[in-house]
N, C-alpha and C positions, 0 to 999 in steps of 0.2 A: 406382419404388420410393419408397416415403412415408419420411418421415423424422418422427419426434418430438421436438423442440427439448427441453434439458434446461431443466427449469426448477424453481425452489427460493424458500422465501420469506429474505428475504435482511435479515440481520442491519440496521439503521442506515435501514429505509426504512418503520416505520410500518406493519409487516405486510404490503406490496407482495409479491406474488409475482412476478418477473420470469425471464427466460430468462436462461440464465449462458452468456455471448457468447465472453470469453477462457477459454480453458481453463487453458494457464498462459501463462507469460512467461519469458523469461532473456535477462539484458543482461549486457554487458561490462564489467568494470570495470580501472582502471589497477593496484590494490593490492588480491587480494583480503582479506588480512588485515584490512586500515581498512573495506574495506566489510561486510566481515561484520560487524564489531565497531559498526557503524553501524546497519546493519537490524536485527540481535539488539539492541539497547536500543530505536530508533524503532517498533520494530514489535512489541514486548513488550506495550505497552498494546492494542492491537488483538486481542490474544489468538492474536498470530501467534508462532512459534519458529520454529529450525531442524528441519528434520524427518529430512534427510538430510545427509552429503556426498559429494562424489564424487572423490577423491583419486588414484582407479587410472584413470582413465579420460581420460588426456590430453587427447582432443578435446572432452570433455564436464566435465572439474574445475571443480565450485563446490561451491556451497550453496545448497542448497532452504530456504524457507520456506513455511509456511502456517501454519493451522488445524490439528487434531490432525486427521488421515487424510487431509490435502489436501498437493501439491507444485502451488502457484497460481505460486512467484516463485523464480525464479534468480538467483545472480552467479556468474557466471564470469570469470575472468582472461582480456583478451586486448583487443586494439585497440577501442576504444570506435564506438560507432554514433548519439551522441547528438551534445548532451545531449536527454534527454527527459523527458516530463512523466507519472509514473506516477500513480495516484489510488486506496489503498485507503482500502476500504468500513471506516469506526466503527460502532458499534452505538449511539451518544449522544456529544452536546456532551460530557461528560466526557473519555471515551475520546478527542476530535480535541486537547482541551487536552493532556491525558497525551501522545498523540503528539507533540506539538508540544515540548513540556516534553522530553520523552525525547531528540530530536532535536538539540534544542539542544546538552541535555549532551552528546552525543556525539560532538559536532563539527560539527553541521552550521550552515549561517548560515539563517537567518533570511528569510524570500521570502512572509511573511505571515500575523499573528498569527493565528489563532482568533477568529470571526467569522461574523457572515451575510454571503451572496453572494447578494443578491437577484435581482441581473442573471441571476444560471442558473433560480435560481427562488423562492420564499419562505423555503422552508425549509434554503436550501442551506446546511450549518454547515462551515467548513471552515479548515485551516492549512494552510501549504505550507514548507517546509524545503528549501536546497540542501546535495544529499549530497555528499561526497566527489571525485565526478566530475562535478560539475557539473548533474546533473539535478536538476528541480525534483518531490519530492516530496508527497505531498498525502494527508491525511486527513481525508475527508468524510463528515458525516450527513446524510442524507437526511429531512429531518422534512417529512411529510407531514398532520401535525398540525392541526386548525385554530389551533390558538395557538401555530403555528411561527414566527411573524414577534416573541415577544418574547423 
């Protein structure tokens, strides 16, 4: 049986078409209250919201985030698995500052201003925030640009 990989051209990469690998995610968190109150401001600028919650559903209680018609990112309440290092996709250097700026305000520390990361590759633009529970956060642009290194 053949399969067709999904694939989409993806916001923050300079018109790259690539396969979309994670379909979603959901981590654990110690407070969900602080964490949601966390991702809803950090992930604002990204054009991420809440999209759902799940309050009846004991083994499954959090909050979805995405895109508008997407559930990409969970939290739910319950023993942690971390910390770990999650990395959403920005659309532009703006948008990784906003994120970063966002994050601050909302509690989180600081793990990397807004910057190139050349080491990953020229264009990598990127911040990193620690959330609530300890995991390292990340908002990255993908500029594929030839004038991505200024």
């Amino acid at each position: 049986m053949s399969h067709q990989p999904s694939t989409s051209r993806v916001a923050g990469t300079s018109g790259l078409e690539r396969r979309v690998f994670v379909d979603h995610l959901t981590i654990r968190v110690r407070d969900l209250a602080a964490s949601r109150a966390f991702y809803e401001a950090a992930l604002a600028p990204l054009g991420v919201e809440v999209q759902e919650t799940r309050p009846e559903l004991p083994d499954d209680a959090g909050v979805v985030f995405g895109p508008a018609g997407a559930e990409d990112f969970c939290i739910s309440e319950g023993q942690q698995s971390g910390p770990l290092h999650i990395a959403f996709l920005a659309a532009g250097r703006d948008e990784v500052g906003a994120f970063h700026a966002a994050a601050l305000a909302a509690g989180g520390r600081d793990n990397g201003a807004p910057g190139l990361r050349p080491h990953y590759h020229e264009g990598y633009y990127a911040a990193y925030v620690i959330d609530p529970d300890g995991n390292n956060v990340e908002a990255v642009f993908h500029d594929r640009s030839p004038s991505a290194t200024g």
